[in-house]
C-alpha positions in Angstrom: 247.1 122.8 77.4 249.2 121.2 75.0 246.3 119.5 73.4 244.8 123.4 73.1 248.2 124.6 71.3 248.2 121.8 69.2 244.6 122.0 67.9 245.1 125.8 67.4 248.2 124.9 64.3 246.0 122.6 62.5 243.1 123.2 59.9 239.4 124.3 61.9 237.4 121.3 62.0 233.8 120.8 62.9 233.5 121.3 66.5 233.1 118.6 68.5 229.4 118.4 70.5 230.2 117.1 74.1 227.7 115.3 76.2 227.1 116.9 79.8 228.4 115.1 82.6 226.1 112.8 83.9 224.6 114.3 87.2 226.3 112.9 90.4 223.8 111.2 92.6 223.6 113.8 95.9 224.5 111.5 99.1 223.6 112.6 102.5 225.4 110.2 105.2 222.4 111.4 108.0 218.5 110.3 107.7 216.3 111.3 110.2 215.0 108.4 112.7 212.7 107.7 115.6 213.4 107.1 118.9 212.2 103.8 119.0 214.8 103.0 116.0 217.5 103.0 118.5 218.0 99.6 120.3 217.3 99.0 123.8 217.1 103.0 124.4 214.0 102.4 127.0 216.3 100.2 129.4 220.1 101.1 128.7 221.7 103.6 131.6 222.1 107.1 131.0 223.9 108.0 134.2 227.4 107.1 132.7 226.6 108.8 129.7 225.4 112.1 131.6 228.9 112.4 133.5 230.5 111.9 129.5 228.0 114.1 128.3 229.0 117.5 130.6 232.7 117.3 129.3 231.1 117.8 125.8 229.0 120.8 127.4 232.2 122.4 129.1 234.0 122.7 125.2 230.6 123.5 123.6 228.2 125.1 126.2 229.2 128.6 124.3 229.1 127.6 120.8 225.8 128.3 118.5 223.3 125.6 118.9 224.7 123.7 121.8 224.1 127.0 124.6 220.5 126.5 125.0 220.7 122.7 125.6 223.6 122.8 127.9 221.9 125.9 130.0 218.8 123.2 130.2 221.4 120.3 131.3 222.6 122.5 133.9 219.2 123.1 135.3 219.2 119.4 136.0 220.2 118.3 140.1 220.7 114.7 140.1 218.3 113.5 137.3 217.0 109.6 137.1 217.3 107.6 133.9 213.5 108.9 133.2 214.5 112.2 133.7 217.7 111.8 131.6 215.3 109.8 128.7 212.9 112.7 128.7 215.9 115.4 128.3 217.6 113.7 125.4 214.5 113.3 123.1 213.1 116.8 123.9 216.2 118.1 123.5 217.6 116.5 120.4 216.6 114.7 117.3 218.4 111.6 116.2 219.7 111.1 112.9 220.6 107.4 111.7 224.4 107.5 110.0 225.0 105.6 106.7 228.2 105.2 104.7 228.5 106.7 100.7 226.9 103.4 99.4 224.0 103.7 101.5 224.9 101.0 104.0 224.7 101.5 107.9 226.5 99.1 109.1 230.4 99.7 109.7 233.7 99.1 111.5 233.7 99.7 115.1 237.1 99.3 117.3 238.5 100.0 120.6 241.6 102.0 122.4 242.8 102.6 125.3 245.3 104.3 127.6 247.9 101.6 128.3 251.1 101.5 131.2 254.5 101.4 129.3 257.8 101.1 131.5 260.3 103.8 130.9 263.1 106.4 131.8 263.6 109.9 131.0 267.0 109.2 130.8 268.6 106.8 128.2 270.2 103.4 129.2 271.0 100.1 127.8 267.5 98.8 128.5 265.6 102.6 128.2 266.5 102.8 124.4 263.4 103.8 122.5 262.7 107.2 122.5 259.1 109.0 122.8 259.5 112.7 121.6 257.6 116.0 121.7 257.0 118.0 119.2 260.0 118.5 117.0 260.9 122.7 116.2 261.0 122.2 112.3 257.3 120.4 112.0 255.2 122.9 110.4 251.4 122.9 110.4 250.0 124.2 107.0 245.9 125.9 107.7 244.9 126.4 104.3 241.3 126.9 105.0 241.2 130.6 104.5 242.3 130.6 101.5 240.1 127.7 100.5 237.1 126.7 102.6 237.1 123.4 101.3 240.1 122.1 102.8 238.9 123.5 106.2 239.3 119.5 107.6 242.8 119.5 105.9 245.6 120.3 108.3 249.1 119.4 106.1 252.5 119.1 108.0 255.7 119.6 106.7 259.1 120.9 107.0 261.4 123.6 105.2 264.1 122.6 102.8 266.1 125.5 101.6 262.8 127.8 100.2 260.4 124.7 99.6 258.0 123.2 102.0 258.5 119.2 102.0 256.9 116.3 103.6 257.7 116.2 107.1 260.3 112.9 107.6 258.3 109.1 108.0 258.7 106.9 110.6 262.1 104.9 108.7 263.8 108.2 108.7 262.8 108.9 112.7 264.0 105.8 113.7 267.0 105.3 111.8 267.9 108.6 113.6 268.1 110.6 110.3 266.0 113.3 111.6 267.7 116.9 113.7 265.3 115.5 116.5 268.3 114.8 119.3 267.0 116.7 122.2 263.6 116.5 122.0 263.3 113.4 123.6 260.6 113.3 126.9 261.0 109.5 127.5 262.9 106.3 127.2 261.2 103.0 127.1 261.9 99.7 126.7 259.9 98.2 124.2 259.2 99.2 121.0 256.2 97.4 119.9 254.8 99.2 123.0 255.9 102.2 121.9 254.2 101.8 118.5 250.8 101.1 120.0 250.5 104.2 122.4 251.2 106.3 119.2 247.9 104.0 117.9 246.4 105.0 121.1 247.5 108.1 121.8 247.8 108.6 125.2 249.2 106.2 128.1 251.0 106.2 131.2 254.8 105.5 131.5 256.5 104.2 134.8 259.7 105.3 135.9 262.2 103.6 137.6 261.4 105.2 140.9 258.3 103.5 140.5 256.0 107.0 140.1 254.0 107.3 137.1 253.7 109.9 134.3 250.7 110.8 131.8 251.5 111.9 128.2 249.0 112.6 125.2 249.0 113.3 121.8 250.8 116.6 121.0 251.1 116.0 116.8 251.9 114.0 114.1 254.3 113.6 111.3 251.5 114.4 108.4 252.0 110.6 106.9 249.2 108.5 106.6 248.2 105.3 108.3 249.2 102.4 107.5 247.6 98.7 109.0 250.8 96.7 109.6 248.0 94.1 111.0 247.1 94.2 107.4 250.7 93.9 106.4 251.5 90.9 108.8 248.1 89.1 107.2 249.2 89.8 103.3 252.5 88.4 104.9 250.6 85.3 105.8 251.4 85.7 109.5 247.9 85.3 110.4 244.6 85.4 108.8 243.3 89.2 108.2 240.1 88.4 110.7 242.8 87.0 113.3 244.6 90.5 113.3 244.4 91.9 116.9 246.8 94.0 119.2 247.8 90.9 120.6 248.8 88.7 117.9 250.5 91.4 116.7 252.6 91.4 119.9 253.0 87.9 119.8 254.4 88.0 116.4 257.3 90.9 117.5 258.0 88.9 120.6 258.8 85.7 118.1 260.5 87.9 115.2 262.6 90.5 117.0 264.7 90.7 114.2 262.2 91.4 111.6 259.9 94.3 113.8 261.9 97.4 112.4 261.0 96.7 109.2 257.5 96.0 109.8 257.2 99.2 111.5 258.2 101.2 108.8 255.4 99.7 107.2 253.3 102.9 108.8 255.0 106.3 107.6 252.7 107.9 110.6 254.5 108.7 113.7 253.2 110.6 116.6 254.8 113.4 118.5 253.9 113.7 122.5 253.6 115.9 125.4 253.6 115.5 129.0 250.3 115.9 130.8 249.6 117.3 134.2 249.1 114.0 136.6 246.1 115.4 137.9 243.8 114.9 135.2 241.7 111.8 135.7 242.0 110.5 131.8 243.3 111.6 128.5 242.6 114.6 126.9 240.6 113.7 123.7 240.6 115.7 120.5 237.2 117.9 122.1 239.8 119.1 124.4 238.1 117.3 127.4 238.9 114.3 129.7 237.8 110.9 128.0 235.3 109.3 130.2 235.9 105.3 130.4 233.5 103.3 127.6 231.5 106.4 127.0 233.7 108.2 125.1 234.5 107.2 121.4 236.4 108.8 118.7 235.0 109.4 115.3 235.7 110.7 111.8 235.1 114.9 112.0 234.4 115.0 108.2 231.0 113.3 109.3 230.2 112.9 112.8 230.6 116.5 114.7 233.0 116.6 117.7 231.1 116.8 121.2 227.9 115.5 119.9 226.4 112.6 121.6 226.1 109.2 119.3 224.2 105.9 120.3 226.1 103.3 119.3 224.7 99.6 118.3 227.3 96.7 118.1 229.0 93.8 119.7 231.4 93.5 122.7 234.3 92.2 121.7 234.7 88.8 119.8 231.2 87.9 121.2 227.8 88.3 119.5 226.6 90.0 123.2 224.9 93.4 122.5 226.6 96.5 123.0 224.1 99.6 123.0 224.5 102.5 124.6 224.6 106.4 124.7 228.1 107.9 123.7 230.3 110.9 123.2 232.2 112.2 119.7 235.1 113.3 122.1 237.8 112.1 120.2 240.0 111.1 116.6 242.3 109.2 114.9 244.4 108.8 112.3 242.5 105.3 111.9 239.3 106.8 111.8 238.3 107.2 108.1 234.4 106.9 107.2 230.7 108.2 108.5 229.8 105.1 110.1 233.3 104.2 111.9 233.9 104.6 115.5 236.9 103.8 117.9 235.3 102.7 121.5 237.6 104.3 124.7 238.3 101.0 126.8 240.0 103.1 129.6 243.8 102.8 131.5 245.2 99.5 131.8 245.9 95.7 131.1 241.9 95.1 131.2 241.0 97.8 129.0 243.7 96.7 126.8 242.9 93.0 126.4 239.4 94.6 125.0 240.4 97.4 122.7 243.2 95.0 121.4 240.2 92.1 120.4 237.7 94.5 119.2 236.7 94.6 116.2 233.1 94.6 115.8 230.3 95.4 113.4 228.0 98.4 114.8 225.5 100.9 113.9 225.7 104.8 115.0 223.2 107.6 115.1 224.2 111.3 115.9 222.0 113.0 117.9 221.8 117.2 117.0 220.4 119.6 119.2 216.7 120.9 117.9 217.3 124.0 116.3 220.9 122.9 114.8 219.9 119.8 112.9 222.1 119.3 109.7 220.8 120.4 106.1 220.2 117.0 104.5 220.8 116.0 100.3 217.9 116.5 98.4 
C-alpha cells in the first residue's frame, strides 16, 4: 500500500506489462488402483480387520456414502476371509496415496497405550502433574466464516480484550500458568509423562494397586516439536538411532539436563479420565482403537473411519507388514498424505514396538463406490 501511495505522487510513467503467474501444476494425492496392486491381499486375514472395521461403521453407519455399505456389513453373520474379500472389493474401490512430489512411499510409526505409576494426590515421589482441560483454553472454529480453514482448529487464551497463544510447555511446567487445581494425576516420572502426551492415552497405577484409563481431552495449540531430532542435532545419537527408548536412556543418564530438553516441544496435552470399562482408547473417530488394526492418519488427506491397507516393515526388520487397517485416529505428529502412526496396543510389549518403529510403508484408502473422491485433472 505504501508502494501504491508512493507511485501515485510521482510523474505517470508507462505502465508496467506484468507476465501472468505461471500455472500451478494441479496435484491430486489419490490415483485409482487395482486390487491386485495391493500386496499379499489374496492371503492376509481379514477377521481382525472386520472387528476394527464395525467401530468405523458405529461413527459413520449414518453419514452420506458410508449407510449403504455399513447396512450391507450388517447383513453379514460370521463371514470367512472369502466372504470378507468379496465384500471389500464389491463394496469399495481402492485408491493408491502419494505425497505432493508424486512419491508413495512415506513415514510409518507406532503408538501405544502405555502403564505409568501414579497418585491422585501429590507426594514427594508423585510430583509431576497430568491435568484436564484447563477453564481459560479457548478453541477458535473459524470455518464458518472461512471454509478453508475448516481443518484449522486454533487454541488460545484471553488477555485483557486480545486472544493470545495459549501458554507452551516451559510456561506449564515452570508453574507459570492459573492451572493449580486442575490436576487429575500425579506421577512419578517425567519422561513418562511426556510420552503418554505423544501417545495420548495410557493407564496410570495407583498406589492401591487399581488402575485408571485417561485419553486425550486437548492440547495447548503449540506445535510439535521432535526432541529425538533435538537430541541427534545434539549429537546424542545418530538421527536413524532416535527411538523411544534411547530417548529414555538418555533422561535416565542426564536428569539434570531433561527439563530443558522438554521444552524443546511447545505442545502439551491436556487429559480426561475415561470410564474403566472401555476395552481401549478412544481414538479421534470417537471409537475404541482396536489393537494393530487401528492407525492414525493425517485428516487433511486420509478421511477418518475409512479403511487403509497399509504396506511396510515391522519394526527394525525388513519382515513384511501388510494388512487391512482403520483411519481411527490422529496426531499432532501426523503431518502428510502418505504418513501413518500404527496402534501397537496397552503395555510393555506394545511399547518396545511402537518405540522402535520407524518404517518405510505404502498406504491406499479404500472409498465406498458411490463416494469416491473427485481427483486433479
Amino acid at each position: 500500500m505504501l508502494l501504491v501511495f508512493l507511485a501515485a505522487c510521482t510523474s505517470p510513467k508507462a505502465p508496467v506489462v506484468l507476465s501472468p503467474p505461471a500455472a500451478i501444476p494441479s496435484y491430486s494425492p489419490f490415483a485409482v488402483s487395482k486390487w491386485e496392486m495391493l500386496p499379499d491381499w489374496l492371503t492376509i486375514d481379514l477377521q481382525p480387520t472386520w472387528a476394527a472395521f464395525w467401530q468405523s461403521c458405529n461413527a459413520l453407519k449414518n453419514k452420506p456414502g458410508w449407510q449403504p455399505i455399513c447396512v450391507r456389513a450388517n447383513e453379514l453373520a460370521q463371514p470367512d476371509n472369502a466372504s470378507l474379500r468379496s465384500f471389500f472389493e464389491e463394496g469399495f474401490t481402492p485408491y493408491q496415496v502419494f505425497n505432493p512430489d508424486g512419491s508413495s512411499q512415506g513415514l510409518i510409526t507406532g503408538y501405544y497405550e502405555p502403564k505409568l505409576v501414579g497418585s491422585r494426590d501429590r507426594t514427594d515421589r508423585f510430583r509431576h502433574p497430568l491435568y484436564g482441560v484447563p477453564e481459560d483454553l479457548l478453541t477458535i472454529d473459524l470455518s464458518e466464516a472461512y471454509p478453508q480453514l475448516k481443518d484449522l482448529r486454533l487454541r488460545g487464551r484471553l488477555q485483557g480484550n486480545r486472544i493470545v497463544p495459549y501458554y507452551k510447555r516451559s510456561e506449564i511446567d515452570n508453574g507459570k500458568t492459573p492451572l493449580k487445581g486442575r490436576e487429575l494425576f500425579w506421577v512419578d516420572n517425567a519422561i513418562d509423562l511426556f510420552f503418554l502426551q505423544i501417545q495420548g492415552s495410557g493407564r496410570i497405577e495407583l498406589p492401591d494397586g487399581s488402575m485408571v484409563k485417561v485419553g486425550y481431552a486437548e492440547q495447548n495449540g503449540h506445535p510439535y516439536n521432535s526432541i529425538g531430532k533435538k537430541l541427534a542435532d545434539m549429537g546424542a545419537f545418530k538421527l536413524e538411532e532416535s527411538s523411544m527408548q534411547n530417548i529414555k536412556l538418555w533422561a535416565e543418564k542426564n536428569p539434570d539436563k531433561l527439563a530443558t530438553l522438554l521444552e524443546q516441544n511447545p505442545s502439551y496435552v491436556f487429559f480426561r479420565e475415561l470410564p474403566n470399562e472401555l476395552p481401549a482408547p478412544l481414538g479421534a473417530l470417537g471409537v475404541p482403537l482396536t489393537n494393530e488394526y487401528s492407525l492414525a492418519v493425517d485428516t487433511r488427506t486420509i478421511p477418518l473411519g475409512a479403511p487403509v491397507f497399509l504396506s511396510t516393515t515391522y519394526p527394525n526388520t525388513t519382515e513384511p507388514l501388510n494388512r487391512l487397517m482403520l483411519a481411527q485416529d490422529t496426531g499432532g505428529a501426523i503431518k502428510g498424505a502418505v504418513r501413518g502412526d500404527f496402534f501397537w496396543g496397552f503395555g510393555e510389549q506394545a511399547g518396545n514396538q511402537a518405540g522402535r518403529m520407524k518404517q518405510s510403508g505404502q498406504m491406499w484408502v479404500l472409498f465406498p463406490k458411490g463416494a469416491e473422491p473427485i481427483l486433479a485433472p
